[in-house]
C-alpha positions as CSV (number, residue, x, y, z in Angstrom):
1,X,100.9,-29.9,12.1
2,X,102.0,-30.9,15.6
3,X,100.9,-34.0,17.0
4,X,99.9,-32.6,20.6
5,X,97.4,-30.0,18.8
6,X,96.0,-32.8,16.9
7,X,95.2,-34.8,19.6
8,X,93.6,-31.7,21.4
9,X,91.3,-30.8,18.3
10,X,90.3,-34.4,18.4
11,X,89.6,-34.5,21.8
12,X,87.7,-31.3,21.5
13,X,85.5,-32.8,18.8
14,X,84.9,-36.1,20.8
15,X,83.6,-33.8,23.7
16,X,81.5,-31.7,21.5
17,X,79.7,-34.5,20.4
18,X,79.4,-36.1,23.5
19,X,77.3,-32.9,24.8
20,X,75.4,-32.4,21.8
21,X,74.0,-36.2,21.8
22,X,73.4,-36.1,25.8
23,X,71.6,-32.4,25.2
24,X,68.8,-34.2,21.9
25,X,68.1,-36.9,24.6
26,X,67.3,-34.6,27.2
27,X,64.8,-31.8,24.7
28,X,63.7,-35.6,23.6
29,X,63.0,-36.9,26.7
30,X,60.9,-33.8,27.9
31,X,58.8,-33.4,25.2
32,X,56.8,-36.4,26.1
33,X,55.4,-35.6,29.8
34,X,54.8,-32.2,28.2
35,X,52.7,-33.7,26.3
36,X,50.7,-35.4,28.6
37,X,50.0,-32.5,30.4
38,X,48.6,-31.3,28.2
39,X,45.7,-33.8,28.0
40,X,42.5,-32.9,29.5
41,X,40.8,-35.0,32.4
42,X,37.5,-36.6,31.4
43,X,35.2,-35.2,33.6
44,X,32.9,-38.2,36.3
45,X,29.5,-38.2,35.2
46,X,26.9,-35.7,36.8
47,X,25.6,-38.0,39.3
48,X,21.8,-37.0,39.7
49,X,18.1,-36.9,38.2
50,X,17.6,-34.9,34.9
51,X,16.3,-31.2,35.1
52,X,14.7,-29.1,32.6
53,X,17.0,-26.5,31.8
54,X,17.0,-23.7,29.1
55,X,18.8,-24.7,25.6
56,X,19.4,-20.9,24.8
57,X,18.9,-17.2,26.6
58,X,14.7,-16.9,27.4
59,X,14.3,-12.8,27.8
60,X,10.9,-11.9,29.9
61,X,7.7,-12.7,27.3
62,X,9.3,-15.4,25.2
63,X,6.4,-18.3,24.1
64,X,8.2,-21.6,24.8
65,X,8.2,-24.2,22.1
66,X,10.0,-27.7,21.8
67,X,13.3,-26.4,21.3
68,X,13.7,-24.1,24.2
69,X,13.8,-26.6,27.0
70,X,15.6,-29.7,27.7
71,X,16.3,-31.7,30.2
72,X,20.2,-32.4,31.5
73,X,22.0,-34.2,34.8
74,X,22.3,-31.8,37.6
75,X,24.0,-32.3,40.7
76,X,21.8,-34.0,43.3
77,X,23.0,-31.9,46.2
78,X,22.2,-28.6,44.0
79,X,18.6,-29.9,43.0
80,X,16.1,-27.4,44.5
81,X,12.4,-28.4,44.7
82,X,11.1,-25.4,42.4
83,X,12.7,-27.5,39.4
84,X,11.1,-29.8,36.8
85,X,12.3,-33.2,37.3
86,X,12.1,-35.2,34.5
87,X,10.5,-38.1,36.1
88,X,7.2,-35.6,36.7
89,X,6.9,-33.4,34.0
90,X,5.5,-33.4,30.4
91,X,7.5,-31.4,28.3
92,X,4.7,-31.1,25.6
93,X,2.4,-29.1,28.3
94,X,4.7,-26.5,29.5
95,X,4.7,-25.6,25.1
96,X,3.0,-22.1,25.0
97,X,3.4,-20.8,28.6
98,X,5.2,-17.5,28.8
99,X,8.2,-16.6,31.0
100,X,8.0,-14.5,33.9
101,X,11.7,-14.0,34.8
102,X,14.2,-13.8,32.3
103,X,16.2,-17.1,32.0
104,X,19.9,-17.9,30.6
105,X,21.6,-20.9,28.9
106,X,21.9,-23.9,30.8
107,X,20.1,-22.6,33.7
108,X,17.3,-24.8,35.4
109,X,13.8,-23.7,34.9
110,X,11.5,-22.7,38.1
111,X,8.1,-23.5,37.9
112,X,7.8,-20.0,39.6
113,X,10.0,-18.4,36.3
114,X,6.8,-19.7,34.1
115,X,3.0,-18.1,33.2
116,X,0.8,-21.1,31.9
117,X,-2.2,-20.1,29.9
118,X,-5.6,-19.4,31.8
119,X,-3.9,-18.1,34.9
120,X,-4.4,-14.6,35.8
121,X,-1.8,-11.9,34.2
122,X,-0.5,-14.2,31.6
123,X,-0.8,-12.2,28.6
124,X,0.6,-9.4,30.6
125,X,3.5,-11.3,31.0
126,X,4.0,-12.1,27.5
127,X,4.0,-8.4,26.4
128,X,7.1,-6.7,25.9
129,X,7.7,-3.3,27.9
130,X,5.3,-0.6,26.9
131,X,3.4,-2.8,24.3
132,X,0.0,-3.5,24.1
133,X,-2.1,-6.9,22.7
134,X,-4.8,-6.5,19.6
135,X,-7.2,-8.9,18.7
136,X,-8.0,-8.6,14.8
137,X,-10.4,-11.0,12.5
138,X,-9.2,-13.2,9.9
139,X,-10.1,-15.5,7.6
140,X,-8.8,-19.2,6.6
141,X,-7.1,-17.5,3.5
142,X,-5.7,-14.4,5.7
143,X,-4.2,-16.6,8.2
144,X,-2.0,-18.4,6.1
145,X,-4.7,-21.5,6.4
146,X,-3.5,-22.3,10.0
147,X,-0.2,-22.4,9.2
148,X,0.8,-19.1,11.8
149,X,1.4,-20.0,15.3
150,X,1.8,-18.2,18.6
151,X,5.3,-16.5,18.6
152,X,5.6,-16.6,14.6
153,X,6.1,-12.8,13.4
154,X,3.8,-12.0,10.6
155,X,3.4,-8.5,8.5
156,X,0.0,-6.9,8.2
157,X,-1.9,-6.6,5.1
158,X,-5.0,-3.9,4.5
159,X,-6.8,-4.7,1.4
160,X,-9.3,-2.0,0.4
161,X,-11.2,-1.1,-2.0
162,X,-11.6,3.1,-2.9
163,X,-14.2,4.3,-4.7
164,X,-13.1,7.3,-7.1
165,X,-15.1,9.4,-9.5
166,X,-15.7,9.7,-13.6
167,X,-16.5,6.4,-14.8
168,X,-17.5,5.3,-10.8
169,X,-14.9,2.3,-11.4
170,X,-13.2,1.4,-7.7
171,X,-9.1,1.1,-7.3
172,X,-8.4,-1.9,-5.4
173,X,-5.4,-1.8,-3.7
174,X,-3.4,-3.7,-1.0
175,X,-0.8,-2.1,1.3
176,X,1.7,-3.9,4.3
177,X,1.2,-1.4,7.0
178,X,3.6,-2.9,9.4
179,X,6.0,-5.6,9.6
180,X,7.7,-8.0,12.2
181,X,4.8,-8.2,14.4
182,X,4.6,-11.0,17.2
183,X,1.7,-13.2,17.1
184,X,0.9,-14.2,21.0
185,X,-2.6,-16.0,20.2
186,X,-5.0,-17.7,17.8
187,X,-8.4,-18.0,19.1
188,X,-7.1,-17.2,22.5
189,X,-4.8,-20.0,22.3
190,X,-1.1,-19.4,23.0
191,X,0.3,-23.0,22.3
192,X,0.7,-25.5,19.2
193,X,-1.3,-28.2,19.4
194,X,0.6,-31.4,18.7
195,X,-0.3,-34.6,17.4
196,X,0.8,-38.0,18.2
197,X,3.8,-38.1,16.1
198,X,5.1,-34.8,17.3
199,X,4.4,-32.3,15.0
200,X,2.4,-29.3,14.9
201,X,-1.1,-29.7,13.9
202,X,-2.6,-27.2,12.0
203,X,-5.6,-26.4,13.0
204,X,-8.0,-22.9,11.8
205,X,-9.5,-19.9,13.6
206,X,-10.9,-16.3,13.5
207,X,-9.2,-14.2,15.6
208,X,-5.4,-13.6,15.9
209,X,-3.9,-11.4,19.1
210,X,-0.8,-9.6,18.0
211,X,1.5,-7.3,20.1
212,X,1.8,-3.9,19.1
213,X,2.6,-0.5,20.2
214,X,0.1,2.2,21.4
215,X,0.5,3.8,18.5
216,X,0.3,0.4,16.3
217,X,-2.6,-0.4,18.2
218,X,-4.3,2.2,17.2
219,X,-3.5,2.3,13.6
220,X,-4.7,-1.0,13.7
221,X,-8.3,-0.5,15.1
222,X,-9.0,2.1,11.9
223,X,-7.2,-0.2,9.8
224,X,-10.6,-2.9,10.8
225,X,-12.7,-0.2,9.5
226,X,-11.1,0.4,6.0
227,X,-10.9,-3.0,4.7
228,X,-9.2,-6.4,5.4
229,X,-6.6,-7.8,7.0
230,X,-4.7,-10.3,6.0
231,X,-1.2,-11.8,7.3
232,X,1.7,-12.4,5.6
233,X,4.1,-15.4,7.7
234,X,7.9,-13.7,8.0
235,X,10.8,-16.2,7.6
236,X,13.5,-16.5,10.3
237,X,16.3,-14.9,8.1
238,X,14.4,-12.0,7.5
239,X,15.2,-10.0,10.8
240,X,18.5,-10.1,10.6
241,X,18.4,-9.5,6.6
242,X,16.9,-5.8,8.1
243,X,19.0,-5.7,10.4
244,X,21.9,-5.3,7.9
245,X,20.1,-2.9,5.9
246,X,19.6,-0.5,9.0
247,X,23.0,-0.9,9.8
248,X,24.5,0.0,6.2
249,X,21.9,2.6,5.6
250,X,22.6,4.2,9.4
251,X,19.4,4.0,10.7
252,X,20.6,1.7,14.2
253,X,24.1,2.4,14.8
254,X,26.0,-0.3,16.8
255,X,27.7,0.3,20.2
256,X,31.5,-0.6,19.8
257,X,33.4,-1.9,22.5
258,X,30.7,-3.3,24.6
259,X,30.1,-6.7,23.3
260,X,26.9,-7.2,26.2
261,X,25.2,-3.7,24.8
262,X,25.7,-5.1,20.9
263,X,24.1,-7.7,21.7
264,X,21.5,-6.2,23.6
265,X,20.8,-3.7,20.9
266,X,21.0,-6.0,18.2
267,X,18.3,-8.5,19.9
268,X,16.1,-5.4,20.5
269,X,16.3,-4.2,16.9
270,X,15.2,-8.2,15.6
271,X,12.4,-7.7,18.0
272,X,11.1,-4.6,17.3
273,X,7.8,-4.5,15.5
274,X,7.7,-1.4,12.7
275,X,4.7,0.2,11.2
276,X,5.2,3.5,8.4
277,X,7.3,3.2,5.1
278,X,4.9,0.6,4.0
279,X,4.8,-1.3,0.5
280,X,1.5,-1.5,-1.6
281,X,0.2,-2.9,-4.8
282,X,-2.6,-1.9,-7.0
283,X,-4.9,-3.9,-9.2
284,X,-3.2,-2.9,-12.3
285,X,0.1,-4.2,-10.9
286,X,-1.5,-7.5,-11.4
287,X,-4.1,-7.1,-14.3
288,X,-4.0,-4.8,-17.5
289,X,-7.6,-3.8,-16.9
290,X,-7.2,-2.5,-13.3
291,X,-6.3,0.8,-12.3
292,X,-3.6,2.3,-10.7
293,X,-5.1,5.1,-9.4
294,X,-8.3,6.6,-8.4
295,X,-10.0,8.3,-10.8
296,X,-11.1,11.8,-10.5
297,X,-14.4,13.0,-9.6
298,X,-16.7,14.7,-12.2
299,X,-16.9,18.4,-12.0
300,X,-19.9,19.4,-10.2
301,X,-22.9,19.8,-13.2
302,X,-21.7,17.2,-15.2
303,X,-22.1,13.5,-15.7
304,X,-20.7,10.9,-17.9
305,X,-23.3,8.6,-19.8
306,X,-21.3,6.4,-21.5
307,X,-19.6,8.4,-24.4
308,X,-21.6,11.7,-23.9
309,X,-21.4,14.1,-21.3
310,X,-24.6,16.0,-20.2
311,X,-24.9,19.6,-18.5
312,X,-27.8,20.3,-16.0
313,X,-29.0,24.0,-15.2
314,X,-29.1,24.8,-11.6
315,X,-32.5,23.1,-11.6
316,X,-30.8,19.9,-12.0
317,X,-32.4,19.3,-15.7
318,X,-30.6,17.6,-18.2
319,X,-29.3,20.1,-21.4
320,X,-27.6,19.5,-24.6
321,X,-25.8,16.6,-25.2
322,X,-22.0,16.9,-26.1
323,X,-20.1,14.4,-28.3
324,X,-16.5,13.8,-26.8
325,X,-13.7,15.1,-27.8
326,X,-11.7,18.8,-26.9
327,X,-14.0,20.6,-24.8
328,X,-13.4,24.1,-22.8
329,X,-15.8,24.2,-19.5
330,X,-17.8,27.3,-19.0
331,X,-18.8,28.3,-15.8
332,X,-21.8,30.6,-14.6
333,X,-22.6,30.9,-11.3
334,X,-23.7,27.2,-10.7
335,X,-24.0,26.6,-14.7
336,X,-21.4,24.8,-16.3
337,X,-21.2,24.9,-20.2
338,X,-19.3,22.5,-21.9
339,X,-18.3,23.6,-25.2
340,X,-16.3,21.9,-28.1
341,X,-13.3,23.2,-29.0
342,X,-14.5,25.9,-32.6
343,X,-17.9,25.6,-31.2
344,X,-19.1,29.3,-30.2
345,X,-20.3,30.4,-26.7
């Protein structure tokens, strides 16, 4: 090969490498304030007194407990004089009150957004939209012995007794004639009364004020006149364990596209009390000698003494005796015959 192209390719080379080493430290030399860009600023403290703000949304009605409110640094320049200050407030007493005006995350809480209990309209204000308060009577044992608080949802248990014909033996039965149902007092209290270390103190009572429907409402005033109530505490994960079920079964159908109206519709749903479709259990579910249904009446003219059965005459005297066994039943006029099965008319 000729000298003077040699020379050339190696010159060629030499400059080749000479751009790719400048062009690494150049990529390599950016790549670090590109880095520190993209570090974030830490934010200056909040320079101000500590409000009471909500830790999650508060809709209209809701009964406040210990983990709804918190207090946080707020701006001093934005403090207005309708806010709790930390300094002079006792989070334990605003427990129970009801809110007024519907309050979201993080927001400050207004002493005008608040209902506390004893002041005129407050129940009002912790009913939902077109729903009503009932009072019903409990005992220690139907109340979950104190263990149900305002703003706990409980499902309602009738226990009855129905009386029934032939042997005159009763079916006992109990039924849950509606579910999800929002307790707003206990002995016309509305908060959780706390002891000294903090905690909820259980304490027991007669009466329990629950919100309802009309129609609920209703169906719960007969309900006091068939037997007993009883209520039946509802775990957090249950709501949205029915929720699911409605869903897949395509009883609520879910707005797509709209993530605000999901939401809307699925915090409705979890809040909606229900009443129909209702579970039951009868006293031979839980003992052999029980029944499980009520027994029919005895036809008019008869009556069962022990193992016989007796016919009157339309005077209402006794007549012949009649072993059991297969028997036809003769009827004339008000007279009925009971006859063995061969016997002869």
């Amino acid at each position: 090969m000729d000298s003077r192209k040699i020379v050339l390719l190696v010159g060629a080379l030499f400059v080749a490498g000479i751009t790719a080493f400048f062009a690494r430290t150049l990529i390599a030399g950016s790549a670090a304030p590109q880095a520190a860009a993209m570090g974030q600023p830490i934010a200056p403290p909040v320079a101000g007194p500590d409000v009471l703000v909500a830790t999650r949304a508060l809709p209209v009605g809701t009964i406040l407990d210990a983990t709804a409110l918190k207090f946080q640094p707020w701006p001093k320049e934005l403090v207005d004089g309708a806010y709790y200050l930390k300094s002079g407030t006792d989070l334990s007493k605003l427990q129970g009150t009801v809110v007024r005006n519907a309050i979201t995350a993080g927001q400050p809480v207004t002493k005008g957004a608040l209902v506390s209990p004893g002041d005129r309209g407050f129940l009002a204000a912790a009913l939902g939209p077109g729903m009503r308060a009932v009072t019903v009577s409990v005992s220690n044992q139907a109340a979950v012995a104190g263990f149900v608080f305002p703003g706990d949802r409980i499902d309602l248990v009738l226990t009855q007794t129905v009386a029934g014909g032939g042997d005159g033996q009763p079916l006992k039965v109990s039924e849950t004639i509606m579910r999800n149902v929002r307790v707003l007092a206990t002995d016309q209290r509305t908060d959780n009364t706390v002891g000294e270390d903090g905690k909820s103190r259980l304490s027991t009572y007669s009466t329990v004020t629950l919100e309802a429907t009309p129609k609920m409402a209703e169906q719960v005033a007969v309900a006091r006149t068939i037997g007993e109530l009883s209520l039946s505490l509802r775990a957090l994960a249950d709501n949205s364990t029915e929720l699911e079920e409605a869903i897949a079964n395509g009883a609520v159908s879910v707005p797509t596209g709209d993530p605000k109206a999901e939401k809307a519709m699925l915090l409705r749903v979890a809040t909606q009390p229900q009443a129909g479709s209702s579970s039951f259990a009868t006293g031979a579910d839980v003992s052999r000698f029980q029944r499980s249904s009520v027994p029919p009446r005895a036809p008019s003219g008869t009556a069962s003494t022990g193992g016989m059965q007796v016919t009157t005459n339309a005077a209402g005297a006794p007549g012949t005796a009649v072993v059991q066994g297969p028997v036809v039943r003769v009827a004339r006029g008000n007279n009925v015959t009971i006859v063995p099965v061969g016997g002869k008319n």
